[in-house]
C-alpha positions as CSV (number, residue, x, y, z in Angstrom):
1,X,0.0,0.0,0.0
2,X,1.4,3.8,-0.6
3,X,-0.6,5.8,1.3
4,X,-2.4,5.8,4.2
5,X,-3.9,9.2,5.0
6,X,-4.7,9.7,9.1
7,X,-7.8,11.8,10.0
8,X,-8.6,12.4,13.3
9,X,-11.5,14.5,14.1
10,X,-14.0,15.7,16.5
11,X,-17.8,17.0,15.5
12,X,-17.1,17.0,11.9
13,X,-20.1,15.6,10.4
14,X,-20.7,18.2,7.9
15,X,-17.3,18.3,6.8
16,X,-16.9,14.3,6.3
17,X,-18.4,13.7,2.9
18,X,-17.1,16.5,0.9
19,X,-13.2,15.8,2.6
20,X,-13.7,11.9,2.1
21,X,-14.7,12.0,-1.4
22,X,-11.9,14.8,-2.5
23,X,-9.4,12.5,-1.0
24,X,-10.8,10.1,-3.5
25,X,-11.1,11.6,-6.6
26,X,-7.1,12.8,-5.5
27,X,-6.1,8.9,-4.9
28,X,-8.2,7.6,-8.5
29,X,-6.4,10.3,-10.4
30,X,-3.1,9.2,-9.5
31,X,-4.2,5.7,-9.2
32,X,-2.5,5.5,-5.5
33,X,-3.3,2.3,-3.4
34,X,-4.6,3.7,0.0
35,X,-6.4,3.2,2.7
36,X,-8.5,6.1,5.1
37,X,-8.1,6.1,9.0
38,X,-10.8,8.3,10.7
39,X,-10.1,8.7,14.4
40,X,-13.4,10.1,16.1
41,X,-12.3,11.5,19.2
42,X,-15.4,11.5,21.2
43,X,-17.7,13.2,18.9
44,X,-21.3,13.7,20.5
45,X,-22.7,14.7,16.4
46,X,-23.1,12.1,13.9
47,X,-19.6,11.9,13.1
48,X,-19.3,7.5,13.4
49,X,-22.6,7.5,11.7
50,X,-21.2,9.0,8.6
51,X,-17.6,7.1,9.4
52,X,-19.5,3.7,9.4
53,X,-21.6,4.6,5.8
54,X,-18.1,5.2,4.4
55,X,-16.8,1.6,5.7
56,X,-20.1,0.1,4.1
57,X,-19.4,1.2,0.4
58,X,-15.2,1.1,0.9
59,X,-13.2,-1.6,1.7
60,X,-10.0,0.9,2.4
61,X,-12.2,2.9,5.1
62,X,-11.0,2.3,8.9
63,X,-12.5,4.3,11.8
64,X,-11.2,3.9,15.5
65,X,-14.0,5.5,18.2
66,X,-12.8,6.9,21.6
67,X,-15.6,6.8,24.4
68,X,-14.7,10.4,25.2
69,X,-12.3,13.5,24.0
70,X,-9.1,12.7,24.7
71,X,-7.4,15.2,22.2
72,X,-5.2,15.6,18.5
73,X,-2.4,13.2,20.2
74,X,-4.1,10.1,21.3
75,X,-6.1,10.3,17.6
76,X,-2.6,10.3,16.4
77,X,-1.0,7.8,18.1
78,X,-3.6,5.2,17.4
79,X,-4.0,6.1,14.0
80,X,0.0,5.9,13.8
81,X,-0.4,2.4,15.1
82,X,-2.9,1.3,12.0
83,X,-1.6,2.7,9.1
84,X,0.2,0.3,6.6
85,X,0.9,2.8,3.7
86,X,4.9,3.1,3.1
87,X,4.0,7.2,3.3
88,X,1.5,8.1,6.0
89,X,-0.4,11.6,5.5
90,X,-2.6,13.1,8.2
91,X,-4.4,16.2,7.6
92,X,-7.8,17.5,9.9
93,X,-11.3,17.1,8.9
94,X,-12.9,20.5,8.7
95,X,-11.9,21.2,5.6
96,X,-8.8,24.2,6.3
97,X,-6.5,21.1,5.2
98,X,-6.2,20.7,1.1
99,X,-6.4,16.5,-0.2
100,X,-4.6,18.5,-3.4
101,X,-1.3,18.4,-1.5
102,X,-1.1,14.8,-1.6
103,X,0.9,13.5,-4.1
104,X,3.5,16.1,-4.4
105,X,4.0,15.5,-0.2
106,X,3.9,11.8,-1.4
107,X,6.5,12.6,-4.1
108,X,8.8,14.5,-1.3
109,X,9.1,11.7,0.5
110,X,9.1,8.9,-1.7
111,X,11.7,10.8,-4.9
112,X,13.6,13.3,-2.6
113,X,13.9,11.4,0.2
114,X,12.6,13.0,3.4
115,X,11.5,11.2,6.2
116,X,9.0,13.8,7.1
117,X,7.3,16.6,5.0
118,X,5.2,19.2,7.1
119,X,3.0,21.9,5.5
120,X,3.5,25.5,5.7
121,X,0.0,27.7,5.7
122,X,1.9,30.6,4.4
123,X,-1.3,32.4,3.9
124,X,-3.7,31.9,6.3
125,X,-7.4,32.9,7.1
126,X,-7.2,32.5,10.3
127,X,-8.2,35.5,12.9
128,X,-4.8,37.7,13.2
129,X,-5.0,38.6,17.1
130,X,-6.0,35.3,18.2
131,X,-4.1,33.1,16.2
132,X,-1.9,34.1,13.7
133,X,0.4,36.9,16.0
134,X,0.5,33.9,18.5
135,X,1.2,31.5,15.9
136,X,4.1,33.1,14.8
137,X,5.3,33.9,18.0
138,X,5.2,30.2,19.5
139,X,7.0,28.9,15.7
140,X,9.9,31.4,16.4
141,X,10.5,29.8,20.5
142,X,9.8,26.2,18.4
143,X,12.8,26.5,15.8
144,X,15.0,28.3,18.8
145,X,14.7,25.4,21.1
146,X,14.4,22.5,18.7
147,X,16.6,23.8,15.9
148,X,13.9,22.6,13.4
149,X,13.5,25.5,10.9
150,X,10.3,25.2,10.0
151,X,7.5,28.3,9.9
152,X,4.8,26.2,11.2
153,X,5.4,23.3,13.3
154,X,1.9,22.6,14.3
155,X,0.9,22.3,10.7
156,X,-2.1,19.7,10.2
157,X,-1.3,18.3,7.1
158,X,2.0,16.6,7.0
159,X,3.8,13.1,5.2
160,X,6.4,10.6,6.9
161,X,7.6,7.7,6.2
162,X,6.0,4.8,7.5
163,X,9.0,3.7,9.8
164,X,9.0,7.4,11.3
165,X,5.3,7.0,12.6
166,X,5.8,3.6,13.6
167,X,9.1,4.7,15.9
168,X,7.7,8.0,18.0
169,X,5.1,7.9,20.8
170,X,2.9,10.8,20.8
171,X,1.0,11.5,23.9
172,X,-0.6,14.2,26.1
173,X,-0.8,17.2,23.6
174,X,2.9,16.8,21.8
175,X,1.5,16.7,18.2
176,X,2.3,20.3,18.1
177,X,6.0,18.8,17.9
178,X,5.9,15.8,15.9
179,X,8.7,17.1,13.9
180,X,10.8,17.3,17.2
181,X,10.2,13.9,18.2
182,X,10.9,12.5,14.7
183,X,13.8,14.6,14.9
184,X,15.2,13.1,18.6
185,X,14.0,9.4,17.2
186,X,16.9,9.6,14.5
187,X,14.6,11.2,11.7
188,X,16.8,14.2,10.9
189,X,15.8,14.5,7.3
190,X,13.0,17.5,7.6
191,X,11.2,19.0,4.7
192,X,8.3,21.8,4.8
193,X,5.9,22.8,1.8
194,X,3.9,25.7,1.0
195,X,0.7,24.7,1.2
196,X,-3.0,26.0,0.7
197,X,-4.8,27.3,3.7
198,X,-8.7,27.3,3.2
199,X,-11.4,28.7,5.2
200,X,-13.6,26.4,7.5
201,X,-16.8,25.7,5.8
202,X,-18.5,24.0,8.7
203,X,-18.7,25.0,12.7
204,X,-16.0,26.6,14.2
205,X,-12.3,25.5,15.7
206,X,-11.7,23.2,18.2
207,X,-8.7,24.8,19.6
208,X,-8.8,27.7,22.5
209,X,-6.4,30.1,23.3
210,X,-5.3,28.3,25.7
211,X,-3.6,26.0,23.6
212,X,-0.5,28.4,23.4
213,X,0.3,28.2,27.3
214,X,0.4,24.1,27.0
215,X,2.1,24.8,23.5
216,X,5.3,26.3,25.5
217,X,4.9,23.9,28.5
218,X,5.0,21.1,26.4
219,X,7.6,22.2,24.2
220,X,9.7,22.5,27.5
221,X,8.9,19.0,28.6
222,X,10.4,17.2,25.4
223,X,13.4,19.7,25.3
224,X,13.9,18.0,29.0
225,X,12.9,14.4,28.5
226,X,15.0,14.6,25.0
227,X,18.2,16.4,26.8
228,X,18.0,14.2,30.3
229,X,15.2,11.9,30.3
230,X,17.9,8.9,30.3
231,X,20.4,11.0,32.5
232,X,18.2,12.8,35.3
233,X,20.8,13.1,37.9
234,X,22.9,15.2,35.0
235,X,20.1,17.9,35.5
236,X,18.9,17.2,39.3
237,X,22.2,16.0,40.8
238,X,23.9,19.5,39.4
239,X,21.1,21.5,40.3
240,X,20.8,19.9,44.2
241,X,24.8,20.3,44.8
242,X,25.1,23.5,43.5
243,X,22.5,24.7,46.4
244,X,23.5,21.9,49.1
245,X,27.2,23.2,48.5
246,X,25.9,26.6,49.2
247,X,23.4,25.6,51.7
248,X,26.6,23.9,53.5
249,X,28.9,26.9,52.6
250,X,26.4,29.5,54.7
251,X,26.5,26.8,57.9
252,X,30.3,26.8,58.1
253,X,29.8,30.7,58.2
254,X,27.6,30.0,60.5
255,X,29.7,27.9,62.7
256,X,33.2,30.1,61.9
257,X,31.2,33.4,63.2
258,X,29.9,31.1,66.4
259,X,33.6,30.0,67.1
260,X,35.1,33.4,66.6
261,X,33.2,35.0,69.4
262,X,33.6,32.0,71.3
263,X,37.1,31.6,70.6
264,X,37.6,35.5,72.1
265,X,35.1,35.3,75.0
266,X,32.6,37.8,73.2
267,X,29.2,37.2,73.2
268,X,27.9,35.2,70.7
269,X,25.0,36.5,68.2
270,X,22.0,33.7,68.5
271,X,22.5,31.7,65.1
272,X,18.6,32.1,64.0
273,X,19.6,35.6,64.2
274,X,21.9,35.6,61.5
275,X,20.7,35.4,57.5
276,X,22.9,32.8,56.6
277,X,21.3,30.3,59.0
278,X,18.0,30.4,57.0
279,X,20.4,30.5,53.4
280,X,22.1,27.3,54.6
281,X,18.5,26.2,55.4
282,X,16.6,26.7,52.7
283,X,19.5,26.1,49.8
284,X,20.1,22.7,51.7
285,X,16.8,21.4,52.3
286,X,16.2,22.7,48.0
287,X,19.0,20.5,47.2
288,X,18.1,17.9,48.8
289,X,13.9,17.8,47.4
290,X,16.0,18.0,43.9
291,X,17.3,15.1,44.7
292,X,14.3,13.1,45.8
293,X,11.1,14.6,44.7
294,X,12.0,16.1,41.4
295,X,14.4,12.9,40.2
296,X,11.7,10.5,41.6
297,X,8.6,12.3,40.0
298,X,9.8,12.4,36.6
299,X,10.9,9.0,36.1
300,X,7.4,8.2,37.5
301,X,6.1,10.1,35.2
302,X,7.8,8.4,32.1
303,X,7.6,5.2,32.3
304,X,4.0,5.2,33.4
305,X,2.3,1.6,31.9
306,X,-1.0,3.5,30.8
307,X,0.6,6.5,29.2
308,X,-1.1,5.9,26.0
309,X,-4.1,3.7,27.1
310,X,-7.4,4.9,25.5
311,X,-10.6,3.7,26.1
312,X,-11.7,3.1,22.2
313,X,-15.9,2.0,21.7
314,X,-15.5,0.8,18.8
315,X,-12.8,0.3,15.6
316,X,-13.0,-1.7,12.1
């Protein structure tokens, strides 16, 4: 098979139709072999109803169906997990995302090589306060930390290999950086495309402002995991001596001023009277909780056994 094209969606109903049968008229007029993955992510509309028509006239139709919203990533990651074309495309359903791009993404990565394609919106219709300022904000910090040049990382509609999708785990909200993980998996050959940005025709975006705030806090957490997920005590065991040294540093000041006066029969300043009881204090008791709680709480956190468990209804 040479294409698998990934759809995950939420409440498109309207859209469905009109994006399922311009992916085929794309697919016939290059005569690709292909298969369709819709991901419903907990639609409450008639979403799996149209999904399930689909399946009845087309053998090459999948659908997966979570029992609730779980967001882009888990659609992603279990769409990932079914596709069997050697180039796997994902675009979104309402419609912004153009089935035209296709076969030249296909072409990218099958003729020149790439191991990922992603799209650039160039020109966008989206609203300019709420999301394109901010868009362009959060892609400059992206290329920055990552060293990824691309002008839109959270780009929709992009092409990888088959072997790329099959070796990256996407979870919580990180699809914003699928790039970055293909990139830390080995995957270093990045490509981006101009591509066509279209209005929605049906309801209205999914996606809140506050999706910049978990944008950056995510973006953090793989720079992190990436850099010292396999080495923790690089990052926590520098941080907690550098203030246990200081920490122990302010007690033997401490302790020297103590024996001074002592030493010379002068009276001796209480020790909670002086500031660099409660430095030692604090910096030792910070080094020490960057030893134990932080190390502890992120390798917790990483190798947790239902990371990427989804409760799915229903799936053909």
């Amino acid at each position: 098979m040479q294409i698998s094209v990934i759809i995950p969606l939420y409440n498109e109903a309207d859209s469905l139709p009109k994006l399922f049968e311009w992916i085929r008229r794309v697919m016939n007029e290059k005569n690709f072999s292909y298969e369709v993955i819709f991901v419903d992510d907990g639609s409450d509309d008639a979403s799996w109803s149209v999904i399930e028509s689909f399946k009845r006239d087309y053998d090459n139709v999948s659908g997966i169906r979570f029992r609730k919203n779980y967001g882009k990533s888990p659609a992603l990651f279990c769409g990932f997990g079914k596709a069997k074309g050697d180039v796997v495309v994902t675009l979104d359903a309402d419609l912004q995302d153009s089935p035209d791009e296709i076969p030249e993404l296909y072409r990218m990565i099958v003729a020149d090589g790439y191991d990922l394609v992603s799209g650039w919106k160039k020109k966008r219709y989206d609203n300019a306060i709420t999301k394109n300022i901010p868009s362009k904000i959060y892609n400059a910090f992206a290329r920055k930390v990552t060293g990824i040049k691309l002008h839109d990382m959270n780009c929709g509609l992009k092409a990888y290999r088959n072997d790329v999708v099959k070796n990256i785990e996407v979870y919580g909200e990180m699809h914003r950086y699928i790039p970055y993980l293909a990139k830390n998996a080995g995957f270093s050959n990045i490509g981006e495309k101009v591509v066509e940005h279209r209005k929605r025709e049906f309801g209205h975006s999914k996606f809140g402002l506050e999706r910049f705030v978990n944008g950056y806090l995510d973006l953090f957490s793989l720079w992190f995991l990436n850099k010292f997920g396999k080495k923790p005590m690089h990052f926590f065991g520098f941080g907690g001596t550098i203030m246990f040294l200081v920490g122990f540093v302010a007690a033997l000041i401490v302790g020297a001023i103590k024996l001074h006066h002592l030493h010379y029969g002068t009276p001796a300043p209480l020790v909670t009277s002086s500031p660099w009881f409660y430095i030692a204090l604090t910096m030792m008791i910070l080094g020490t909780q960057m030893f134990l709680v932080g190390f502890l709480g992120e390798i917790v956190a990483r190798n947790s056994n239902e990371r990427n468990y989804y409760n799915v209804k229903e799936e053909f």
